[in-house]
C-alpha positions in Angstrom: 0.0 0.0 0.0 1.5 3.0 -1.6 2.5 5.7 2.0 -0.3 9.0 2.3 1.4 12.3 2.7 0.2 15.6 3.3 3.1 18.2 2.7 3.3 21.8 3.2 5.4 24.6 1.5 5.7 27.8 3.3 8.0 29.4 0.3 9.5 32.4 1.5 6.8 33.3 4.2 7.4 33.3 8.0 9.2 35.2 10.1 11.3 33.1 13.0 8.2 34.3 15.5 5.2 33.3 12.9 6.9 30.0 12.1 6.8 29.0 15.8 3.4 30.3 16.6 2.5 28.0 13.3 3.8 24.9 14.3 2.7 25.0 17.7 -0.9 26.0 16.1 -0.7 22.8 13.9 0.9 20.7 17.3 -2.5 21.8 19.2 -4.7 20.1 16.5 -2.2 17.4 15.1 -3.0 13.5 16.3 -0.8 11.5 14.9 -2.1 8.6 12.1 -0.1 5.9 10.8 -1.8 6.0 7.7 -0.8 9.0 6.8 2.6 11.3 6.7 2.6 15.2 7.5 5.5 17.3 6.7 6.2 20.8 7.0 8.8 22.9 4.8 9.6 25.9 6.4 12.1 28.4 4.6 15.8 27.5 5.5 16.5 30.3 8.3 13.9 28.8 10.8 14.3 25.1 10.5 16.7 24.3 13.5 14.0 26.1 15.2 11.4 23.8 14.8 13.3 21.0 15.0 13.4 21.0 18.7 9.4 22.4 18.5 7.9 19.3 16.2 10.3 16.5 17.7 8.0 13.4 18.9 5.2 15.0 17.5 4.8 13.1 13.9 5.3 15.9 12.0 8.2 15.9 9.7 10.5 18.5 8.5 11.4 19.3 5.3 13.3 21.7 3.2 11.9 23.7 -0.1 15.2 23.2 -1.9 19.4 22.4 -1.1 22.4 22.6 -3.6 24.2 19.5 -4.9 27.6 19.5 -4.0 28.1 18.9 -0.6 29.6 22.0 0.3 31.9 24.9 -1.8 32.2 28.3 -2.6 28.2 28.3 -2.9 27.3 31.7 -1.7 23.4 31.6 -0.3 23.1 27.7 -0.6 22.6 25.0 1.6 24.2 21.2 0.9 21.9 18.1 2.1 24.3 17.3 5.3 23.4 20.8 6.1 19.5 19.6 6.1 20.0 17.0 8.0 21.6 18.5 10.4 18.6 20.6 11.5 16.5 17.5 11.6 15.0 17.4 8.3 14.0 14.4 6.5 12.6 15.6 3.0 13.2 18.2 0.8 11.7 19.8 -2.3 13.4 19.3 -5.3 12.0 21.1 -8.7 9.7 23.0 -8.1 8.3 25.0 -11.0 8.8 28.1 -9.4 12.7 27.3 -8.8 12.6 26.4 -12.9 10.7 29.2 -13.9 12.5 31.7 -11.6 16.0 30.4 -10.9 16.2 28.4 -14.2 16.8 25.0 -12.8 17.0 22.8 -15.5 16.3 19.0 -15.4 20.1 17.8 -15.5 20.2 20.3 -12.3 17.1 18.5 -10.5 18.7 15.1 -11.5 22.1 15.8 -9.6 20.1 17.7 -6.7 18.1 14.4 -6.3 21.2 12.3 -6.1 22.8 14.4 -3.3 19.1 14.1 -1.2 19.3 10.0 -1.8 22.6 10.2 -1.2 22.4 12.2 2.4 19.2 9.9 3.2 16.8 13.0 2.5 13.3 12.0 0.7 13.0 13.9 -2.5 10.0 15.3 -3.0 10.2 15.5 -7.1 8.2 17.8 -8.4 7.0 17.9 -12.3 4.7 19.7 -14.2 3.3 21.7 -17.2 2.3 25.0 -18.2 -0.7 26.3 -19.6 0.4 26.9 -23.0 2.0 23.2 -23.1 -1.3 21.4 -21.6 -3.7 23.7 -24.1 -1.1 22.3 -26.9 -1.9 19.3 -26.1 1.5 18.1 -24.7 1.2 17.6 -21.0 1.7 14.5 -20.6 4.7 14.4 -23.0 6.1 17.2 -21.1 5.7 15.8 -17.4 6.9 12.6 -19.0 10.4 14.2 -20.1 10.4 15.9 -17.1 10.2 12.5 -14.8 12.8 10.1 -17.5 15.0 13.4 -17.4 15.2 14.2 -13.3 15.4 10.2 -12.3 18.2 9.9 -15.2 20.6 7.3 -13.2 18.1 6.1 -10.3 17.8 2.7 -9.5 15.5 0.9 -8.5 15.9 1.3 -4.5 16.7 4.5 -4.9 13.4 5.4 -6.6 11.5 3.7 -3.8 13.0 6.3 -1.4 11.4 8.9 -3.4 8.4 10.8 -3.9 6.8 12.4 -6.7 4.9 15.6 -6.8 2.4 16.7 -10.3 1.9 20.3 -10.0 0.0 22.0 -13.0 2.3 24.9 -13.1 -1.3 26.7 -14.6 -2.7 25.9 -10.9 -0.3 27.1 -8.7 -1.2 30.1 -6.7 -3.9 31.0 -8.7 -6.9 29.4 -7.5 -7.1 27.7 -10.5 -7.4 23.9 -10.0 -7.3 20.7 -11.9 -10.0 18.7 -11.7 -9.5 15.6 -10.0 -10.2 13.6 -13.1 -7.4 16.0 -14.9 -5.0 15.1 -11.8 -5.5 11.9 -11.7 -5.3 10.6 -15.3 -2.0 12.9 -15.4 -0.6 10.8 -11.7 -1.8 7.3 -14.3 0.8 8.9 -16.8 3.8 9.9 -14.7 3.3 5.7 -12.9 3.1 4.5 -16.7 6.3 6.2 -16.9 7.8 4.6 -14.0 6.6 1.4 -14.8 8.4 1.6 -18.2 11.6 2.6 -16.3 11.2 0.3 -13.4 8.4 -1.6 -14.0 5.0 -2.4 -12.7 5.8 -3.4 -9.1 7.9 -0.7 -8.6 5.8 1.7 -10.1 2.7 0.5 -7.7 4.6 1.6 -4.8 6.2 5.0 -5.5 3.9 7.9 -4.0 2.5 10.5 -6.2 1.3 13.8 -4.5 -0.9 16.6 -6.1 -0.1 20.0 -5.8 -2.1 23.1 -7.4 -4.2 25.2 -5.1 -4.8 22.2 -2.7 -7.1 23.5 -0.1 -9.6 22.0 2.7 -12.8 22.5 0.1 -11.1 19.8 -2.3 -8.6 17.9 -0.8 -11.4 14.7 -0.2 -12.4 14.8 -3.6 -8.6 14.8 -4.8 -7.1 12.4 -2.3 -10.2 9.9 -3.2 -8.6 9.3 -6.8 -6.8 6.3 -7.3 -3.8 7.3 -8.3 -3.3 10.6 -6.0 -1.7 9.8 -2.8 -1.8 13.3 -1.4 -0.9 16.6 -1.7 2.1 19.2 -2.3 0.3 22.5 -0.3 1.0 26.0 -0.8 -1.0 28.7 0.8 -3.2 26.6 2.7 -0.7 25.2 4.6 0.0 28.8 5.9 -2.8 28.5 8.3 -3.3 26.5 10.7 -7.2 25.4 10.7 -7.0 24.8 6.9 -3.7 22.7 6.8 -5.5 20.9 10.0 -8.4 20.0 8.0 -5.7 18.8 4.7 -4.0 16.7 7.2 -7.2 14.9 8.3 -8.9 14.4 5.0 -11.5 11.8 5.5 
């Protein structure tokens, strides 16, 4: 049975104060299930902080990006020992707004994905088109290149230890939402491409996350798709209640 997780991305929002004053607003309504994973990824400056603040409680820390050389004349980066040292156990890797903004390119992704697998971080892969690609008609070719190109090299353990995210780069922030049939036939094409890389098996047990203006009005409708096995959360995982409510989809 392929693992549930919720994950949120704060992006660059939270001061050290309103990071704390989050976590301990999710830790008041948080009971743990085994069912399910919840991780939180903070910005960089405030994770050591809420190491300390989460520990014991289930929740798991992750980071929203890292370089992939362990360490160097890197100015503004952060390696994956660094990560782990403040406790984290996933990290972000490939997010369209990193692509889009900081022109990460897929060979980049690839070698950033090594370095988490490498370090023992869980990469949370994310892949997706834009508007213009899906209303040419290419989405699924696109999000295809995008998974062959970024698990270039991984074997077959290796790819176990990950997790994928779809995020409709046309969804994201914008209220805009795919519907879950639109997710979930595009999760069916991104484990049709595993399973041609690593076969069925394999490709049965790797979790696939949705992430496009995920909120607590849609999340049971999304998660209830056969092949979405949670969600990738952006500004509803900001606040407390609505993250809460993500969390404990029914």
């Amino acid at each position: 049975m392929r693992k549930r997780i919720i994950a949120g991305n704060w992006k660059m929002n939270m001061t050290l104060l309103q990071a704390e004053a989050l976590a301990g607003a999710l830790l008041a309504g948080y009971t743990h299930n085994s069912a399910r994973e919840a991780v939180v990824c903070p910005p960089a400056v405030v994770l050591a902080a809420l190491r300390s603040r989460l520990a014991g409680s289930g929740i798991q820390l992750g980071a929203q990006n890292m370089h992939e050389a362990e360490s160097g004349a890197y100015t503004g980066e952060v390696s994956a020992a660094m990560l782990v040292g403040t406790g984290c156990t996933h990290v972000i890797l490939g997010h369209s707004e990193r692509r889009a903004l900081f022109g990460e390119t897929d060979a980049i992704i690839n070698k950033k994905i090594k370095a988490a697998l490498l370090a023992r971080l869980v990469p949370i892969f994310c892949v997706g088109e834009v508007l213009a690609e899906r209303k040419a008609g290419r989405a699924e070719e696109v999000t295809a290149g995008q998974v062959r190109a970024g698990l270039q090299g991984i074997g077959t353990s290796d790819i176990l230890a990950c997790v994928i995210a779809y995020e409709p780069v046309w969804a994201i922030g914008t209220g805009e939402t795919a519907t879950p049939a639109q997710a979930d036939d595009m999760h069916a094409a991104i484990r049709r491409v595993l399973n041609q890389i690593y076969g069925e098996v394999v490709a049965d047990s790797v979790s696939i996350l949705y992430g496009g203006s995920v909120n607590d009005k849609n999340i049971d409708e999304l998660i209830a798709r056969p092949n979405i096995d949670g969600a990738l959360v952006g500004g509803a995982s900001l606040k407390a209640e609505s993250f809460l409510r993500i969390i404990n989809y029914r």
